[in-house]
N, CA and C of each residue as an Amber inpcrd file, in Angstrom:
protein
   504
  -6.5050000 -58.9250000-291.1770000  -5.5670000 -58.5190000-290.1500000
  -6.1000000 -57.2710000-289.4550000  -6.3860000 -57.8160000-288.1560000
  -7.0120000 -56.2120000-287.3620000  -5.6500000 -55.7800000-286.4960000
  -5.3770000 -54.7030000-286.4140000  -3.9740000 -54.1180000-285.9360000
  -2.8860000 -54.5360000-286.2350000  -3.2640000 -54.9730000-287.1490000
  -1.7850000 -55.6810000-287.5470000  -1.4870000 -57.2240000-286.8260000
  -2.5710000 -57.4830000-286.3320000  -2.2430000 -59.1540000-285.8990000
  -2.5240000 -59.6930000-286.5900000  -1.8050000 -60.9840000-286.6830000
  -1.3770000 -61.9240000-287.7480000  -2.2540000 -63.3910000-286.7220000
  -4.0690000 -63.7280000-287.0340000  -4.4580000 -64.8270000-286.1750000
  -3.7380000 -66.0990000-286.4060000  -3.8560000 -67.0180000-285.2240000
  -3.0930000 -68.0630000-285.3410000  -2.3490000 -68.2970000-284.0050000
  -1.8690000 -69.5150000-284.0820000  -1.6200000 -69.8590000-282.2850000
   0.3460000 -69.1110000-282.4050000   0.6520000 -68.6440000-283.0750000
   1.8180000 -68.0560000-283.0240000   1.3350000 -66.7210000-282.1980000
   0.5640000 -65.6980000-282.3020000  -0.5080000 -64.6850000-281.7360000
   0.3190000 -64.7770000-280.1590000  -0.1510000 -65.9920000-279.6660000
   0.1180000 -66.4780000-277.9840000   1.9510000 -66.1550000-278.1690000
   2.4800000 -66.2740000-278.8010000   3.6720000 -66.1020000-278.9590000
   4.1510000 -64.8530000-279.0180000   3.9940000 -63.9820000-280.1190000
   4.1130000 -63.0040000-280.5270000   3.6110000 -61.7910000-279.7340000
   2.4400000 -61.7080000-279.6580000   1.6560000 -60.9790000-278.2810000
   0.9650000 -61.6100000-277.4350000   1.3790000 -61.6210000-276.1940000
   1.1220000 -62.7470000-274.8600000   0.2980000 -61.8420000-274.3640000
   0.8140000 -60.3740000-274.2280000   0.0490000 -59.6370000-273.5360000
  -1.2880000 -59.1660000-274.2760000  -1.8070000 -58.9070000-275.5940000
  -3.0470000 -58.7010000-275.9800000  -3.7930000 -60.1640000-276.0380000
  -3.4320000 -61.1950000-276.0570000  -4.1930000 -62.1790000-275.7080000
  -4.7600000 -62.6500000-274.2040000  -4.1680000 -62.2230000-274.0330000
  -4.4140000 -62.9330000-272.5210000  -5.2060000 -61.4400000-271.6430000
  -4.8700000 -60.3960000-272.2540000  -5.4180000 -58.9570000-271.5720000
  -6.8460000 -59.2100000-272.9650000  -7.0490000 -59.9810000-273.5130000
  -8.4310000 -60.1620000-274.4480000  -9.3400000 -61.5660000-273.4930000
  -8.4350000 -62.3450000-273.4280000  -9.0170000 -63.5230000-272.6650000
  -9.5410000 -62.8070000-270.7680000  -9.0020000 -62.0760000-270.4060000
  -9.6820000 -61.6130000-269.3920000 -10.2340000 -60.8100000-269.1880000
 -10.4200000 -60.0620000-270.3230000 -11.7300000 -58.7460000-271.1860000
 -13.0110000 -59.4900000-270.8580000 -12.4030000 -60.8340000-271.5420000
 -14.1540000 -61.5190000-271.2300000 -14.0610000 -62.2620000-270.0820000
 -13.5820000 -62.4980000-269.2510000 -13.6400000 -63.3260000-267.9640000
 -14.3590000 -62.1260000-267.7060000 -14.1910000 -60.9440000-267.2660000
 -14.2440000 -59.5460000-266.1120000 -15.8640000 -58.8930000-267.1780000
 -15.9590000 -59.4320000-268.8440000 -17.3640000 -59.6290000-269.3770000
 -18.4620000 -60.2320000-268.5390000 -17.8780000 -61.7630000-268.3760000
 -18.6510000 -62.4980000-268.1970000 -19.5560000 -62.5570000-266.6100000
 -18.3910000 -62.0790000-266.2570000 -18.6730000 -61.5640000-264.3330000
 -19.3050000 -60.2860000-264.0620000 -19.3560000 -59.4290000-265.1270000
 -19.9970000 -58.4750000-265.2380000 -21.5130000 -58.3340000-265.6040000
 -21.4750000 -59.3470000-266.5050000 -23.0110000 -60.2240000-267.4690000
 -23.8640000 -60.7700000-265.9290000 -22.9300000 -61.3420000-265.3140000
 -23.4690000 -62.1810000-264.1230000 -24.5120000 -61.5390000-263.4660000
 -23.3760000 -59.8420000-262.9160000 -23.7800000 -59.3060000-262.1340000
 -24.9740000 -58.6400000-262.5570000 -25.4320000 -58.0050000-263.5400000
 -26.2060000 -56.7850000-263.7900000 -27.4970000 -57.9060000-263.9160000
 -27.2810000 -58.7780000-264.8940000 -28.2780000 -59.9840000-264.3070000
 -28.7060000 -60.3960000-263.2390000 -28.1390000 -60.5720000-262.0730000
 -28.4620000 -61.2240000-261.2010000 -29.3470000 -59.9600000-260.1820000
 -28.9960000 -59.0150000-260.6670000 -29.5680000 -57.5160000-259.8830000
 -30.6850000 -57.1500000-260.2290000 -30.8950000 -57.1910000-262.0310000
 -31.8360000 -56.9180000-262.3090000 -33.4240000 -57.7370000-263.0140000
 -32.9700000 -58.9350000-262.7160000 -34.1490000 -59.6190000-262.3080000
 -35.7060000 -59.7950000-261.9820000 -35.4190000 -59.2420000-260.8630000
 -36.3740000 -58.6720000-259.7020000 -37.2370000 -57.8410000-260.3030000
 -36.0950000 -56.9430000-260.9630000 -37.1060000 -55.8250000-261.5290000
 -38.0580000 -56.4030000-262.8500000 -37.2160000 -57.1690000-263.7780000
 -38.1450000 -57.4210000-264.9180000 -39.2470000 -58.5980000-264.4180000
 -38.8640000 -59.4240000-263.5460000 -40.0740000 -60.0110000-263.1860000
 -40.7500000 -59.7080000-262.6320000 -40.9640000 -58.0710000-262.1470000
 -41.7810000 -57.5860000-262.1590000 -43.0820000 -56.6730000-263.0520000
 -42.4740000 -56.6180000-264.0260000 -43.0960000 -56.6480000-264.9670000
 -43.9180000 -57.4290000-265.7100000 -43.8850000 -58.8220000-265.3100000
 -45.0900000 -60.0660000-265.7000000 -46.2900000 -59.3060000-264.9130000
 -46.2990000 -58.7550000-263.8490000 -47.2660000 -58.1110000-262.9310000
 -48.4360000 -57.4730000-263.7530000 -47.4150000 -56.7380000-264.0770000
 -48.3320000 -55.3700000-265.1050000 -49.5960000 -55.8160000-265.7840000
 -50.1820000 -55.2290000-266.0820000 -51.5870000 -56.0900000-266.6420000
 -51.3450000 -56.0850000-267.9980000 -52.0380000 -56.3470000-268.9720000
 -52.1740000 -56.7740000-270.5810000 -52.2000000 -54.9350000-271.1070000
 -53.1770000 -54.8640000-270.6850000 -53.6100000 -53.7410000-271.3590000
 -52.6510000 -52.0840000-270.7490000 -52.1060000 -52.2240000-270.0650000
 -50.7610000 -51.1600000-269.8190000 -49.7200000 -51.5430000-270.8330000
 -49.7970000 -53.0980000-270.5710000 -48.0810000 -53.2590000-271.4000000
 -47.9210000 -53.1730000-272.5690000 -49.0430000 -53.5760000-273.2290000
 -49.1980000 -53.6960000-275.0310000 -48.9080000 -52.5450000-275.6100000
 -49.4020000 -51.5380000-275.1000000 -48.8800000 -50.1470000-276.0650000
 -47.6820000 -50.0040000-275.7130000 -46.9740000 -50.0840000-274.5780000
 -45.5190000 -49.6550000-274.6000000 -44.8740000 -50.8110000-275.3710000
 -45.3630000 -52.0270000-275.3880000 -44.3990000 -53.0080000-276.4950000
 -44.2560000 -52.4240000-277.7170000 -45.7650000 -52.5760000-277.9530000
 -46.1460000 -51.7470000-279.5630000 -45.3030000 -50.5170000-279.8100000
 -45.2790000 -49.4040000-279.1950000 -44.8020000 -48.1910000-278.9630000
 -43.1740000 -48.2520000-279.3500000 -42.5700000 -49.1420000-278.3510000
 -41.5000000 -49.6670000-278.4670000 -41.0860000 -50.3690000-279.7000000
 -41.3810000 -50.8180000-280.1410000 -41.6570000 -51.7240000-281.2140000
 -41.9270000 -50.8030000-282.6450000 -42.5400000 -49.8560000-282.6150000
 -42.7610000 -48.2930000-284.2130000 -41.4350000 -47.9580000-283.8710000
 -41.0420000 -47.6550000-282.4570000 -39.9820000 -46.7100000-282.6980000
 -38.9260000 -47.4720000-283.2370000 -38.4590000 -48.5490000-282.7460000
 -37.3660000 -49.2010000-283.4240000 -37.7650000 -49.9880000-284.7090000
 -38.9240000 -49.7590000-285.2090000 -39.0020000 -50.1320000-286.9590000
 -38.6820000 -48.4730000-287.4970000 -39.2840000 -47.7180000-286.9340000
 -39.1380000 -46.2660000-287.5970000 -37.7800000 -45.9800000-287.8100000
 -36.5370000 -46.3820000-287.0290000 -35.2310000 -45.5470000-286.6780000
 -34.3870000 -46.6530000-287.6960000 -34.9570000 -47.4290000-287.9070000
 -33.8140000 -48.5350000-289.0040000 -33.2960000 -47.7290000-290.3410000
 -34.8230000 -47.2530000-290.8200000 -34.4150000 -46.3280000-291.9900000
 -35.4740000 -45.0370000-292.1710000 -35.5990000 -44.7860000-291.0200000
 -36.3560000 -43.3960000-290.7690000 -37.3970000 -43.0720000-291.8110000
 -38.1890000 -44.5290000-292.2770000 -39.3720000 -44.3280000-292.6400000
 -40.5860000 -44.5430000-292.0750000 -41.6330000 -44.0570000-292.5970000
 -42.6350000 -44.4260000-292.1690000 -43.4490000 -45.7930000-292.5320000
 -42.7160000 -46.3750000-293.9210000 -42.9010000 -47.5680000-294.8360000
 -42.9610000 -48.7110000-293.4330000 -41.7350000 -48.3770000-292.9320000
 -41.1980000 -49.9680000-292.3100000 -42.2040000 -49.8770000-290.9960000
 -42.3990000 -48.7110000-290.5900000 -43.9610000 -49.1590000-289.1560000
 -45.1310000 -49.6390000-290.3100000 -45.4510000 -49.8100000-291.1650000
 -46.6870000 -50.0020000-292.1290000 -46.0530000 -51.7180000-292.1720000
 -45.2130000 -51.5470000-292.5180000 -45.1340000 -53.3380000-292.5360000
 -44.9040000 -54.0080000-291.0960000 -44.3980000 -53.1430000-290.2230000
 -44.4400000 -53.3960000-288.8150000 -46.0410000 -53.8930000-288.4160000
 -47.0950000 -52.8150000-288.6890000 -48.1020000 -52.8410000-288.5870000
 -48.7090000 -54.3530000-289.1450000 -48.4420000 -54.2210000-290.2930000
 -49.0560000 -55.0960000-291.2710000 -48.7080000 -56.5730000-290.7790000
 -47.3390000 -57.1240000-290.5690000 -47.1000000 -58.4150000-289.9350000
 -47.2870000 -58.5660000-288.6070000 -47.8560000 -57.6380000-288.0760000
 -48.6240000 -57.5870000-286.5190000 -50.1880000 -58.0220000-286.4700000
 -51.1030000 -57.6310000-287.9180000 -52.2600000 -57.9690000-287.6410000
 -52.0650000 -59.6680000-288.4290000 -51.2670000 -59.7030000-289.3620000
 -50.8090000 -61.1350000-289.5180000 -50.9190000 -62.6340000-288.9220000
 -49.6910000 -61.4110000-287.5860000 -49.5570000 -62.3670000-286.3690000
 -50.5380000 -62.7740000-285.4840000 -51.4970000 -61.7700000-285.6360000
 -52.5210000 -62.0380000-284.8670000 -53.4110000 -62.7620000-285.4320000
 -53.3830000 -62.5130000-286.5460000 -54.7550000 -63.6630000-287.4960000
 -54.3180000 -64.8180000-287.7030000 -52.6180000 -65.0110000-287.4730000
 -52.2800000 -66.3800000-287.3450000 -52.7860000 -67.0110000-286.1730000
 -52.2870000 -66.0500000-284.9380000 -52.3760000 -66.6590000-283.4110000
 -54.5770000 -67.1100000-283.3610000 -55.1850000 -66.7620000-283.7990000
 -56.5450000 -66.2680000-283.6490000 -56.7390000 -68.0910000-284.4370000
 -56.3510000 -68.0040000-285.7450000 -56.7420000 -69.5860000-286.7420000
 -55.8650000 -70.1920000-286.1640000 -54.9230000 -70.3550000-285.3460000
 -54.1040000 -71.1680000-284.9770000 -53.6030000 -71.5410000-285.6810000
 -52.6030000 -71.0150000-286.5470000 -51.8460000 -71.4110000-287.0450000
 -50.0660000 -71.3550000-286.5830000 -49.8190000 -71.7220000-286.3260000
 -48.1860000 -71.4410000-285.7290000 -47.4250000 -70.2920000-286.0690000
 -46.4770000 -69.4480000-285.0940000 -46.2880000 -68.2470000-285.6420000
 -44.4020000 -68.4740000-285.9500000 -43.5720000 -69.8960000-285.3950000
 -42.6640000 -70.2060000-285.5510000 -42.4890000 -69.9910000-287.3730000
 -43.1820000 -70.4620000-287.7840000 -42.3110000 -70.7270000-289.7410000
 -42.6450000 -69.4570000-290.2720000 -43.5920000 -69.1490000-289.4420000
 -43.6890000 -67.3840000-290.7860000 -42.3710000 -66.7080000-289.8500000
 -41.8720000 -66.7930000-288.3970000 -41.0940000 -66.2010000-288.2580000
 -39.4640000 -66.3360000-288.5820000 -39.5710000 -67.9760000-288.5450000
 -38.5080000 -68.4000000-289.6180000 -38.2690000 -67.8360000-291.0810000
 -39.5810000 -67.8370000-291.4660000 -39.0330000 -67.5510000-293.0760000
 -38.7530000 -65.8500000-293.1230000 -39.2300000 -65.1690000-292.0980000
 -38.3940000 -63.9050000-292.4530000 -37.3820000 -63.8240000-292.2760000
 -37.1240000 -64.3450000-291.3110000 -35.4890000 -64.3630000-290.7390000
 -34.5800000 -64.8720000-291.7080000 -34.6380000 -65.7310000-292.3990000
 -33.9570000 -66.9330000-293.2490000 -34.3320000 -66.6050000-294.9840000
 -35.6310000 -66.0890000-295.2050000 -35.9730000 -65.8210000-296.4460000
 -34.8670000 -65.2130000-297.3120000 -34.2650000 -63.8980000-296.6540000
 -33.5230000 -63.2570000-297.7420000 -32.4750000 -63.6090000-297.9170000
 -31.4730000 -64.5010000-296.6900000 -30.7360000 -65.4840000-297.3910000
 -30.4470000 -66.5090000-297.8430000 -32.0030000 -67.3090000-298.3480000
 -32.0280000 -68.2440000-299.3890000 -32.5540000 -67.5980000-300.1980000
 -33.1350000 -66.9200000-300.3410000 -33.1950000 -66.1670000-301.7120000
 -31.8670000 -65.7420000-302.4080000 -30.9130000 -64.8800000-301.8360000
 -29.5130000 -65.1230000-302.2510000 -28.7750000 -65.9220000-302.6360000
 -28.7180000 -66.9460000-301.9370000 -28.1880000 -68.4670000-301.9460000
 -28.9450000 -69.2080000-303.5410000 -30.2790000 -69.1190000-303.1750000
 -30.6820000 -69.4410000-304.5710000 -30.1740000 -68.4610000-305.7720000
 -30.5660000 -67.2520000-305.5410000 -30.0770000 -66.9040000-306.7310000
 -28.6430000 -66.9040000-307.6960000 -27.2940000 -67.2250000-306.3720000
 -26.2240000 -67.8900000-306.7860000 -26.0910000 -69.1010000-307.2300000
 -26.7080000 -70.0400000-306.7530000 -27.1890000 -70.8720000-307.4260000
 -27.6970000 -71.3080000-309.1610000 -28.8110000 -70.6610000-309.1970000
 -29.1500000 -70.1720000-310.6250000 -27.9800000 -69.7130000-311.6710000
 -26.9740000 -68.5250000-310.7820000 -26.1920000 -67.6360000-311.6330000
 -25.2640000 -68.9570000-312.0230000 -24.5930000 -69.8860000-311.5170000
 -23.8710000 -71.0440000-311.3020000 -24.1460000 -71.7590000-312.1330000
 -25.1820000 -72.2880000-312.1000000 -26.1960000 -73.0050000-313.3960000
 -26.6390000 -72.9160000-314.7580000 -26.0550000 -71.4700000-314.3790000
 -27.2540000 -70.9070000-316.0500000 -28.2510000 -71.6330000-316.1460000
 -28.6810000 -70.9160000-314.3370000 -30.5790000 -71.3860000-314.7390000
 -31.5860000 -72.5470000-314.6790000 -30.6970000 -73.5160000-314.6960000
 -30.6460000 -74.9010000-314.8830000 -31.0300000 -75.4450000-313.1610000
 -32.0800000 -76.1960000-312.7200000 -32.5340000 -76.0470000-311.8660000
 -32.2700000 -77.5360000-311.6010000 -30.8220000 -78.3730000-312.3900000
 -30.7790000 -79.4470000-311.9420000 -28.9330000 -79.4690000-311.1830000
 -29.0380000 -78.3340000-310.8670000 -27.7910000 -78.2800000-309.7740000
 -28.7670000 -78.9090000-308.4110000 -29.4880000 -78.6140000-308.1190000
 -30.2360000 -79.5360000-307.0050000 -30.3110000 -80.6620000-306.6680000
 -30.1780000 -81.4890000-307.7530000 -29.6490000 -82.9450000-308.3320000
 -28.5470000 -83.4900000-308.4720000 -27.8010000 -82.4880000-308.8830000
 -26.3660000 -82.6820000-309.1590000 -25.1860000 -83.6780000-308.3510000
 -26.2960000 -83.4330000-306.8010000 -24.5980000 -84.1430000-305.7020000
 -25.6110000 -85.2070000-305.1960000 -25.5330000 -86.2890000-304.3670000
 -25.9340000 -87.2240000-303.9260000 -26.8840000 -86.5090000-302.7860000
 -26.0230000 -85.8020000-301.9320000 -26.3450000 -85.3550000-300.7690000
 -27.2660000 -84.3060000-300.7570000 -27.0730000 -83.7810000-301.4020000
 -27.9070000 -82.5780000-302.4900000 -29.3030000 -82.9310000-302.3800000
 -29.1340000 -84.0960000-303.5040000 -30.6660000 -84.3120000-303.7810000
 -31.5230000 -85.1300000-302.7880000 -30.6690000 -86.0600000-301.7230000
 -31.1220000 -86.6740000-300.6410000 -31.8080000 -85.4490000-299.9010000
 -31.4010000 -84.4200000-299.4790000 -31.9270000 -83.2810000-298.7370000
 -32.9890000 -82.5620000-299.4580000 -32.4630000 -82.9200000-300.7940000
 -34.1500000 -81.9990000-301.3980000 -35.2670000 -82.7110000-301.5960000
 -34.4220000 -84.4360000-301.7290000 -36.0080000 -85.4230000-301.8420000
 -36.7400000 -85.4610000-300.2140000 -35.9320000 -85.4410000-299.6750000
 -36.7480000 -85.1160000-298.2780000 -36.9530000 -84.5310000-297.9190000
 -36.8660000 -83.2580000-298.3710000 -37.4480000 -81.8880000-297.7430000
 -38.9020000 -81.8920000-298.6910000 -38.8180000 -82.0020000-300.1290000
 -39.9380000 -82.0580000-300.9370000 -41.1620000 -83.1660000-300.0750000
 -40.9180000 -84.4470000-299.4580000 -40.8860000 -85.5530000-299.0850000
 -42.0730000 -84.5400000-297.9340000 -41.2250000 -84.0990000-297.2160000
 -41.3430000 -83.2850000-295.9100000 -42.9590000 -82.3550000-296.3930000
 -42.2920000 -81.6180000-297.1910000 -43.8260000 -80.9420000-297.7400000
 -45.0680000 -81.0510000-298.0240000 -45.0760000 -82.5760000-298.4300000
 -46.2910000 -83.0150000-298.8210000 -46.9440000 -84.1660000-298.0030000
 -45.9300000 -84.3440000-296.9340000 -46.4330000 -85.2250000-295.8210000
 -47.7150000 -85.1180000-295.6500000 -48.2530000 -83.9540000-295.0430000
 -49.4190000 -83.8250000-294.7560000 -50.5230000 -83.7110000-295.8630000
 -50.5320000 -83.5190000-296.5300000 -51.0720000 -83.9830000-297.8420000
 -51.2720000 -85.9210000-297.8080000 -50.1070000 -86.4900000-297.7720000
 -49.5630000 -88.1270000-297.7460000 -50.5190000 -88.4430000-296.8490000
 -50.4610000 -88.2070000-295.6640000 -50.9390000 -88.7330000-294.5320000
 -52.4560000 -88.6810000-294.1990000 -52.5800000 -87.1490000-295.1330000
 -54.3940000 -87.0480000-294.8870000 -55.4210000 -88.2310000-295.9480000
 -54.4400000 -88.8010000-297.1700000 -54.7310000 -89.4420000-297.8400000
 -54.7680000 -90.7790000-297.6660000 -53.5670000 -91.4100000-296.7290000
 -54.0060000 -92.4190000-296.2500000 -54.6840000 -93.1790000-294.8060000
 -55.1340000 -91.7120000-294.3260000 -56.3570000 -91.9260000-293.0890000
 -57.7130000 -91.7810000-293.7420000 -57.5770000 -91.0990000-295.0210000
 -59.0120000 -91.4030000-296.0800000 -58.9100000 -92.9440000-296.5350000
 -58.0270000 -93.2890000-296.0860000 -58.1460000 -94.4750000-297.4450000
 -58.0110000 -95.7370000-296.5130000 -57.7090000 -95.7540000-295.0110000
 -57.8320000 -96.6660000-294.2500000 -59.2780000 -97.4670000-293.7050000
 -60.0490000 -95.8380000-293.0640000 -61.4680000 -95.9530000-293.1110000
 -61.8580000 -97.0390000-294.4770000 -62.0310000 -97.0240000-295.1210000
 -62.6320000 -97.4860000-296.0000000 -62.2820000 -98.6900000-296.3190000
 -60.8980000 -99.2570000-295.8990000 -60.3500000-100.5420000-295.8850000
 -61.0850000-101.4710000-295.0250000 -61.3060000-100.5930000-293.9890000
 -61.4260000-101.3140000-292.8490000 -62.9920000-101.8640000-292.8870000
 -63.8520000-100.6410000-293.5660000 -65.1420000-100.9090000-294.0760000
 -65.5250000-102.3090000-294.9110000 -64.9360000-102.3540000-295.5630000
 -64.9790000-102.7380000-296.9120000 -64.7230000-104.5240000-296.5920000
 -63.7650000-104.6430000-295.4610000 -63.3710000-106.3070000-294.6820000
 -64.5510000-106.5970000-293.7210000 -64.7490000-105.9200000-293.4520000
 -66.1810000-105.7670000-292.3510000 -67.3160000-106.2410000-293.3360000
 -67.9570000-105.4670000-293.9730000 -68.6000000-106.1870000-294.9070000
 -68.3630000-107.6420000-295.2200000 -67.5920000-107.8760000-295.5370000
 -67.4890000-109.2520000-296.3370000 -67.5210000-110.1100000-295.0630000
């Protein structure tokens, strides 16, 4: 309960006037969003202009200061640093920079999730199994994992089929 409102379509009843003075908070939002957008535009696409080598340090720059100010260490620009040359040794082998950026984002709350899990279980790592739906999502996600593994094995193993009829 925030101020004492009680949510729920009684709300429209009870206070007409903070709903409806909330519902046009964001209309007079949204027209506002419009505007500063539609103005300032111009300006950031002007900034594609800029060359490589001006803009990178002010990203970078930009980028220490708001790892530095999270918890006013110097730790978190070092890992700032550190998943920057990462990113780059990903972008360089080509490797995709989407799932490493997924799994930070997402990591620490499946790690949570798992570890409730576990606590739930006592440990027992066949709650994964446990529901139909459950294990449909984990046989195919496991499924999912080793695809490429699957697939490199049976383009080894086609060649050689195909060899092998040829001959005869």
């Amino acid at each position: 309960l925030i101020w004492g409102l009680q949510p729920g379509p009684m709300l429209f009843i009870e206070q007409p006037d903070f709903v409806w003075g909330l519902i046009a908070s964001m209309y007079l939002g949204n027209i506002a969003g419009v505007l500063v957008v539609l103005t300032t535009v111009p300006a950031f696409a002007a900034i594609l202009r800029v060359p490589f080598g001006i803009i990178a340090p002010v990203i970078v720059s930009i980028c220490a200061i708001g790892a530095f100010t999270v918890h006013n260490a110097l730790l978190d620009m070092s890992f700032m640093l550190a998943f920057g040359v990462i990113g780059y040794a990903f972008k360089k082998l080509g490797y995709p920079l989407a799932p490493l950026v997924l799994a930070l984002v997402l990591g620490d709350m499946a790690e949570s999730n798992f570890r409730n899990a576990m606590v739930l279980s006592d440990g027992s790592l066949s709650i994964f199994w446990s529901n139909g739906l459950v294990g449909t999502i984990c046989g195919v996600s496991i499924f999912m994992l080793f695809w490429p593994l699957i697939s490199a094995g049976l383009q080894y193993l086609r060649p050689r089929r195909l060899d092998a009829a040829a001959a005869e």
